[in-house]
C-alpha positions in Angstrom: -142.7 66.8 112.8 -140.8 67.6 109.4 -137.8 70.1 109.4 -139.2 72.0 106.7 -139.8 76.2 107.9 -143.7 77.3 108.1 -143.4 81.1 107.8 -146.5 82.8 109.2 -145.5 86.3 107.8 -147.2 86.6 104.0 -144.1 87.5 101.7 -146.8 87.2 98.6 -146.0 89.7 95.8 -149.9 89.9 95.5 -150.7 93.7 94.3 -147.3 94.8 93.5 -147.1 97.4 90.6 -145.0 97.5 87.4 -142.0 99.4 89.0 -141.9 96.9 91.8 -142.2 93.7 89.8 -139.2 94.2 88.4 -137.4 95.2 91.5 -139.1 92.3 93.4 -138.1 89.1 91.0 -135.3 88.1 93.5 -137.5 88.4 96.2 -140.3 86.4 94.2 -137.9 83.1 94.2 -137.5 83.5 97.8 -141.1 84.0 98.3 -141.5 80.8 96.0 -139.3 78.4 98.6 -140.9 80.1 101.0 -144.5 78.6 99.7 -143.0 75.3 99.1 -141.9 75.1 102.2 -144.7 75.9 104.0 -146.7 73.1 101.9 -144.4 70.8 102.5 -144.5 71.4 106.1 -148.5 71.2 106.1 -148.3 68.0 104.2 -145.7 66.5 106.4 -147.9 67.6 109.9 -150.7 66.3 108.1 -149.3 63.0 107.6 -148.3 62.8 111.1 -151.5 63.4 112.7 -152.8 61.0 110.3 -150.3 58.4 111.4 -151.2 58.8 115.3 -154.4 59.1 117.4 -155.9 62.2 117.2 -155.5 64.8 119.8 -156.4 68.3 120.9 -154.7 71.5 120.3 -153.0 73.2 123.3 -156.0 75.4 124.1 -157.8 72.8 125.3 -155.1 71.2 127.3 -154.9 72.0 131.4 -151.6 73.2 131.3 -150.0 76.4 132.6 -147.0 78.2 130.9 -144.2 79.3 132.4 -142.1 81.8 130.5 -138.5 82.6 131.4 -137.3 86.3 130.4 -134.4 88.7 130.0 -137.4 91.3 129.7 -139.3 93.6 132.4 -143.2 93.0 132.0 -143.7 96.7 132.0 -140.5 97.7 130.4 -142.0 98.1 126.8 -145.1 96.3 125.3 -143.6 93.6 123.0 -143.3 90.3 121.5 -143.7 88.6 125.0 -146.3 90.9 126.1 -148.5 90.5 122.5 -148.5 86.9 122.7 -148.3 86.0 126.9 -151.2 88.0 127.3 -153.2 86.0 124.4 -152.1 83.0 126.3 -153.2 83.9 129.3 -157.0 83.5 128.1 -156.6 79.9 128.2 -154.1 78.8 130.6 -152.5 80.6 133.9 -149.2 81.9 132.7 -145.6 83.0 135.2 -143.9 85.4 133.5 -140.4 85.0 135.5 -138.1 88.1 134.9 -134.4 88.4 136.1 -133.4 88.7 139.8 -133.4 92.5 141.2 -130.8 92.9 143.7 -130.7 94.9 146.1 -131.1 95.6 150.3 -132.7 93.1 152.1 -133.5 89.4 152.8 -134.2 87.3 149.6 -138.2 87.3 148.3 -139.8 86.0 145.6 -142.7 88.9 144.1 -145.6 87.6 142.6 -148.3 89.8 141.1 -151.1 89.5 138.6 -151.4 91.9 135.9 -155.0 92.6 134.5 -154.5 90.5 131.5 -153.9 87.2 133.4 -150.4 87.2 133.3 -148.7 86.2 136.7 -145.5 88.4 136.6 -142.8 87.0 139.1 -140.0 89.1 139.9 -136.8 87.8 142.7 -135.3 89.8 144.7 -131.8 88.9 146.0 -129.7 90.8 148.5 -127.1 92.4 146.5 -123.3 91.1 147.2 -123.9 87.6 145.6 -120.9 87.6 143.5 -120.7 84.0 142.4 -123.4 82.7 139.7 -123.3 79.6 141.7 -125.0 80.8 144.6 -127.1 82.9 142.1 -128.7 80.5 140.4 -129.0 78.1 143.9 -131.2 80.4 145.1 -133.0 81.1 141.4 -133.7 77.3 141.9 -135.2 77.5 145.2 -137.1 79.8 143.9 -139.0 78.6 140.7 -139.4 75.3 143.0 -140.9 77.2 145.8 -143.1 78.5 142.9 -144.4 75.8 141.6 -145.2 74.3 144.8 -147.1 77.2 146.4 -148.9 77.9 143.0 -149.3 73.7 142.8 -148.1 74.1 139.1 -147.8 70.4 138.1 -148.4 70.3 134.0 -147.0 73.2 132.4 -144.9 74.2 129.4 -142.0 76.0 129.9 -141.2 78.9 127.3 -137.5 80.5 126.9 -136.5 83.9 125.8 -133.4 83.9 127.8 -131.0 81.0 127.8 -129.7 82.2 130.9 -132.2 80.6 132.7 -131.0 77.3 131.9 -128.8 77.7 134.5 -131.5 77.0 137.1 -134.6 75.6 135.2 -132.5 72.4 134.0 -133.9 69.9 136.7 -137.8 71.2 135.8 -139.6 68.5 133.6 -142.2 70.3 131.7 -144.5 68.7 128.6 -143.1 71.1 126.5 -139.9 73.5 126.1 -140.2 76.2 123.6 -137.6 78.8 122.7 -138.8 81.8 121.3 -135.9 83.0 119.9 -137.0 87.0 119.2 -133.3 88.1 118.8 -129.5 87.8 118.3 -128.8 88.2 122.0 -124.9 87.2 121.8 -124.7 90.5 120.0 -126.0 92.8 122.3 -123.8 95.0 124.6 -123.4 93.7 127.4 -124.2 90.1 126.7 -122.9 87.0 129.0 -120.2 85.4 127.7 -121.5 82.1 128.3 -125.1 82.8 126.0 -123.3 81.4 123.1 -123.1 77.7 125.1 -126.3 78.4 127.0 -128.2 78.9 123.5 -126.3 75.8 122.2 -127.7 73.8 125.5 -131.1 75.3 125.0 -131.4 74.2 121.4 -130.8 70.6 122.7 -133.1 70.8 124.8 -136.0 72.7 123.0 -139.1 70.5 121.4 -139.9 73.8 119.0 -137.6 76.7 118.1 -139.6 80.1 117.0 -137.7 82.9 115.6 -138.6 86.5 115.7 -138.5 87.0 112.2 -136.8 86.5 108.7 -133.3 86.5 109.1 -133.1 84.8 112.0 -134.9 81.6 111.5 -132.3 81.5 108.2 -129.4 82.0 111.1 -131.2 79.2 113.3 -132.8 76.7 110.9 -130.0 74.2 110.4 -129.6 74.1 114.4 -132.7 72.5 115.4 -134.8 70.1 114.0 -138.0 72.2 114.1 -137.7 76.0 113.8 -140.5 78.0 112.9 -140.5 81.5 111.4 -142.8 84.5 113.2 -142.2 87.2 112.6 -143.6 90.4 113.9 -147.4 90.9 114.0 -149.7 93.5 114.5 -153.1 94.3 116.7 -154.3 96.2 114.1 -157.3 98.1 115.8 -155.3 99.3 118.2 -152.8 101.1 115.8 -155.8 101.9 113.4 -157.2 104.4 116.1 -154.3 106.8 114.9 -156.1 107.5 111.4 -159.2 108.8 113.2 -157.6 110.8 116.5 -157.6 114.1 116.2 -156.4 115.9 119.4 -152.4 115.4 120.1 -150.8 114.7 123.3 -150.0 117.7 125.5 -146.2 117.3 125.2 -146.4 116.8 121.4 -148.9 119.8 120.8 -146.5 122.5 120.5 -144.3 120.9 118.4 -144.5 122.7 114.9 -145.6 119.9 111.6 -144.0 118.6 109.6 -143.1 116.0 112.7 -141.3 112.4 111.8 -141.9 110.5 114.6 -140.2 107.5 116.5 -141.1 104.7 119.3 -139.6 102.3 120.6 -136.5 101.2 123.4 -133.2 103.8 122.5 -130.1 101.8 123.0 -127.5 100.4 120.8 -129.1 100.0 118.0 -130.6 103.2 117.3 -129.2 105.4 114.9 -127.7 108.6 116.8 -125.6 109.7 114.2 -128.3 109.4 111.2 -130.8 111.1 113.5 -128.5 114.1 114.3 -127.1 114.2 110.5 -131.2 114.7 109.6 -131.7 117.0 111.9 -128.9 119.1 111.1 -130.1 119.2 107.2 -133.7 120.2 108.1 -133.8 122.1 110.7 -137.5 123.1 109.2 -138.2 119.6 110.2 -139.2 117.9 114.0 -138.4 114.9 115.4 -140.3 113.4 118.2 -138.4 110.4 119.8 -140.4 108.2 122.0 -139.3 105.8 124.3 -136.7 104.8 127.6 -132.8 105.0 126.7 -131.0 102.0 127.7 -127.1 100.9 127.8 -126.2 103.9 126.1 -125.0 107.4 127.5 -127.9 109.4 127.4 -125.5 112.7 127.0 -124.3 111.0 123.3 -128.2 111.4 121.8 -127.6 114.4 119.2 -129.3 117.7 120.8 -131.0 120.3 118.5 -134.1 122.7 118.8 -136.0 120.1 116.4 -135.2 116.7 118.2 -137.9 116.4 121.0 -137.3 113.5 123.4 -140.1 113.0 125.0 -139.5 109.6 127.1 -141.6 106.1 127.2 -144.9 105.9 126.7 -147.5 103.3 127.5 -149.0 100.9 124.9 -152.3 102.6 125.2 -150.7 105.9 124.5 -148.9 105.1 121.1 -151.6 105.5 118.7 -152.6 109.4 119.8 -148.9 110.0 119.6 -148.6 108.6 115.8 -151.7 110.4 114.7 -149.9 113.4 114.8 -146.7 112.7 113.2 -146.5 113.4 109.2 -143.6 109.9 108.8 -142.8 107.7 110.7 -138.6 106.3 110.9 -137.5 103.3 111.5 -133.9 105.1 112.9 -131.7 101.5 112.8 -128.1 101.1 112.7 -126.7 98.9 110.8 -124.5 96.9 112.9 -124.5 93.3 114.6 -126.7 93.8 116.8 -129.2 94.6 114.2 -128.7 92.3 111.8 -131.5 89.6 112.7 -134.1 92.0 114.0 -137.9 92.4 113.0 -139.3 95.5 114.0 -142.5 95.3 115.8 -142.8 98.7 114.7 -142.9 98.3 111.2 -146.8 97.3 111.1 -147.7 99.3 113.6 -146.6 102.7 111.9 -148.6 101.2 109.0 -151.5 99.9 110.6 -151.8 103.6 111.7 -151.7 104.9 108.1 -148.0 106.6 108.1 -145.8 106.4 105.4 -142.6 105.1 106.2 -138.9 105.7 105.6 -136.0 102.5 107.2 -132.6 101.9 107.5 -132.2 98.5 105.0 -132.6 96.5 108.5 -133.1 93.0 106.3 -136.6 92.1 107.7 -138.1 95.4 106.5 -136.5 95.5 103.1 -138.0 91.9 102.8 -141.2 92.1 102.4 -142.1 95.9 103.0 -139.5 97.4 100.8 -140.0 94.9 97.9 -143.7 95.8 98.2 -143.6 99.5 97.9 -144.8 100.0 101.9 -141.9 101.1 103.1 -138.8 103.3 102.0 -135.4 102.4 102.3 -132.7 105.0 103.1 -129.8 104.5 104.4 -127.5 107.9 104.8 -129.2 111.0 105.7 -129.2 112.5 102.0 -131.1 109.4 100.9 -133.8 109.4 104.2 -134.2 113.4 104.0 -134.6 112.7 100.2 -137.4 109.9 100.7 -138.9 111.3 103.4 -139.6 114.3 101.8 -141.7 112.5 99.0 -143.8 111.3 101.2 -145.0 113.5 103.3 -142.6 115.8 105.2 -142.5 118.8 102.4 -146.1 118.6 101.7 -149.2 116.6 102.4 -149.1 113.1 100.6 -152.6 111.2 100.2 -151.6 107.9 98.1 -154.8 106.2 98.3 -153.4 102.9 96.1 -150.8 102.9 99.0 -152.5 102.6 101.8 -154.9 100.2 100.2 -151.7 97.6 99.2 -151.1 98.5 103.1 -154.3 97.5 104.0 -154.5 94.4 102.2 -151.2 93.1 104.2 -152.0 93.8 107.4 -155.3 92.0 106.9 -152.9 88.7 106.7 -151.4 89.6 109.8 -152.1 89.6 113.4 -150.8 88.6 117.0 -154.2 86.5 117.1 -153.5 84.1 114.6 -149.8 84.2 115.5 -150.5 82.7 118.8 -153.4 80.2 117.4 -150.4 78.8 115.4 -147.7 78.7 117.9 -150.8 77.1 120.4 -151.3 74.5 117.9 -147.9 73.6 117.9 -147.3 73.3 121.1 -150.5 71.3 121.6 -148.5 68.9 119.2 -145.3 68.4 121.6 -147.6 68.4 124.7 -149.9 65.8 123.3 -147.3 63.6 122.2 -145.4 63.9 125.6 -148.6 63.3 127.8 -149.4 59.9 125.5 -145.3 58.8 126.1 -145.9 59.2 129.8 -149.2 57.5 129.9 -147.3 54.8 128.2 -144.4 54.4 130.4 -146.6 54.4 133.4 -148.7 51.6 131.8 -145.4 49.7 130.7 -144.6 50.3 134.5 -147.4 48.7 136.6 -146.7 45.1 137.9 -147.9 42.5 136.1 -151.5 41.3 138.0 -150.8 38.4 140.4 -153.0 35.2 140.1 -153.0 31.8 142.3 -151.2 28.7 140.5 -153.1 25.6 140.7 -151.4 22.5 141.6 -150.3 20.1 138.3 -151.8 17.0 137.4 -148.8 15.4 139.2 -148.8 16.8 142.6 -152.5 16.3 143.1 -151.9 12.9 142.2 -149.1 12.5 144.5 -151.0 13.9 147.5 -153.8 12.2 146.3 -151.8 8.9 147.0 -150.1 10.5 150.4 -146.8 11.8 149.2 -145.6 15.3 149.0 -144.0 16.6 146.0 -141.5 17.7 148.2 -140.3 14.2 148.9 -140.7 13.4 145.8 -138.1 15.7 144.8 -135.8 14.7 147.1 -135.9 11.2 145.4 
């Protein structure tokens, strides 16, 4: 498989307007690599499958996944959960979250969600102190898994390097890391992820990266990274454009509303949030979503911030049809550097305008383009929020269509297909290497040796060719 990138998010310039082209010509030579590479890549794949027997993509193949994650299942309706659950149509997929500890003897949780998805959860007792005997029993675990659920082929899929630790004696057909973040840079982060990304990498057949910025921070340490960035379901988010009624615990809060999902934790903007707030105290805020690693008693309090906790995926859409702009609240720090917000075509898929931090995977594309604003101190977000909808009523028809016109290009769907296909690629090629080695393997068949001219003359004449040897 060639090195080169294939980028499945469209960074075209198709539709821009005058004030953008000019603002966009840096971005246009990006986008122009971009293209290359992705023909290059096609070219290269094609020669390949040209070059070896034809197979069948990965939908077709009897093989289960078995994903390995930092994440909760029902934490927050992401990445994992967008494209797990697509898999699941095809394949039976584990979904293996982090040991719980707590009272008790150890057990190993195994329940299927309505989409398919297997989600396995272990509990330990708590009081393990060394990772050692951690990860023992972690082992015993996915083993006792595999063997009670008689999972034989199967692909295994990272989000956590972590798990390395006791996953490294499984032999799947394929190992994919689906690299959605920086996770070194988190708070709280193990000090060993560095090595155990580094490990993972070797060990990887395919690398994807959660957007942009990161495949450019990852590209040079695999031989086959692949850009993804963030997708949409965009009928889902659509049914915000026609809802009408709002959410009990968002009725009463007065318009003009800028709105915000999404997990609160280090990387959300407190002190932009609370510096808007404090300018437009005309204006509400309705924050959506759990709060995580941070003190919730730090979030800014004022009569127009309404925290009104997490939400399920079902839920969003009434919740955005109600809001006037939706923020993308981002600090800029490390642990935001490499992110692509899921949120970003959702907000537009429901038909908001919206105003971001200069997080680099929004200003490239949706800034370039004109679909998103890009503020950065609250002056500037007050300033460009206000022109598009939270002083008055903003209908920008050409807008929405340009809007339109990306999403169409976009979707978790074909995300998937893509990833599926490529993965069909590894797995094929793996199943043909073993087929191979087992043929290479078998003794050679056994037949009986007839006697030579010379010994069936010999007994012929009432020697034995043993004699005849000792002569």
């Amino acid at each position: 498989m060639s090195r080169n990138q294939k980028n499945y998010l469209p960074l075209e310039l198709a539709g821009e307007t005058s004030t953008q082209r000019s603002a966009g010509r840096n971005l246009k030579d990006e986008v122009g690599n971009v293209i290359s590479l992705q023909t290059r890549t096609a070219q290269a794949r094609a020669a390949q499958s040209n070059a070896t027997t034809p197979t069948q993509p990965m939908q077709n193949f009897e093989a289960d996944l078995v994903c390995l994650s930092h994440l909760r299942w029902d934490f927050v309706y992401q990445r994992p959960q967008h494209l797990l659950s697509r898999c699941a149509k095809q394949r039976r997929v584990f979904f293996v979250e982090e040991p719980i500890f707590g009272q008790g003897p150890s057990r190993l949780d195994v329940t299927q969600r309505e989409d398919g998805v297997y989600v396995v959860v272990p509990h330990l007792p708590e009081g393990l102190s060394s990772e050692v005997a951690v990860e023992a029993i972690q082992q015993a675990m996915i083993d006792r898994l595999f063997a009670e659920h008689q999972i034989r082929d199967y692909v295994l899929w990272y989000y956590t390097p972590m798990a390395l630790g006791w996953t490294r004696h499984l032999k799947p057909l394929a190992t994919v890391y689906d690299c959605m973040d920086e996770l070194s840079a988190f708070k709280n982060a193990p000090r060993s992820l560095r090595d155990r990304e580094a490990e993972l990498f070797r060990r990887a057949d395919l690398v994807f990266t959660g957007g942009q910025s990161l495949y450019e921070a990852k590209r040079d340490q695999h031989a086959n990274v692949y850009a993804f960035p963030s997708s949409i379901d965009r009928a889902h988010f659509a049914q915000a454009r026609s809802i009408m009624e709002d959410p009990a615990d968002q009725a009463n809060i007065p318009h003009p509303r800028m709105g915000f999902f999404g997990v609160v934790d280090e990387r959300f903007d407190i002190e932009l949030l609370d510096a808007i707030s404090e300018a437009r105290p005309d204006w509400n805020f309705v924050i959506i979503g759990p709060v995580v690693k941070i003190n919730e008693a730090d979030l800014p309090r004022r009569a127009n911030i309404h925290y009104l906790g997490g939400k399920s995926y079902k839920e969003l859409p009434s919740y955005l049809a109600g809001w006037d702009v939706a923020a993308l609240l981002f600090a800029r720090n490390e642990s935001t550097r490499f992110i692509s917000p899921t949120k970003t075509p959702e907000y537009l898929a429901a038909g908001k305008p919206v105003v971001s931090t200069s997080i680099r995977d929004v200003v490239r594309p949706y800034g370039k383009l004109g679909l998103v604003r890009i503020a950065d101190d609250a002056a500037e977000f007050v300033k460009a929020a206000a022109e598009i909808g939270m002083d008055e009523g903003v209908n920008d028809v050409a807008w929405l269509a340009r809007t339109d016109e990306f999403l169409a290009k976009i979707s978790w769907d074909r995300t998937w297909g893509e990833m599926a296909e490529l993965i069909g690629e590894v797995a094929a090629s793996r199943r043909a290497t073993i087929a191979a080695s087992a043929q290479q393997s078998k003794p050679a068949p056994t037949t009986k040796q007839q006697p030579s001219v010379t010994a069936r003359a010999a007994t012929a004449s009432g020697s034995s060719t043993s004699a005849t040897a000792a002569d």
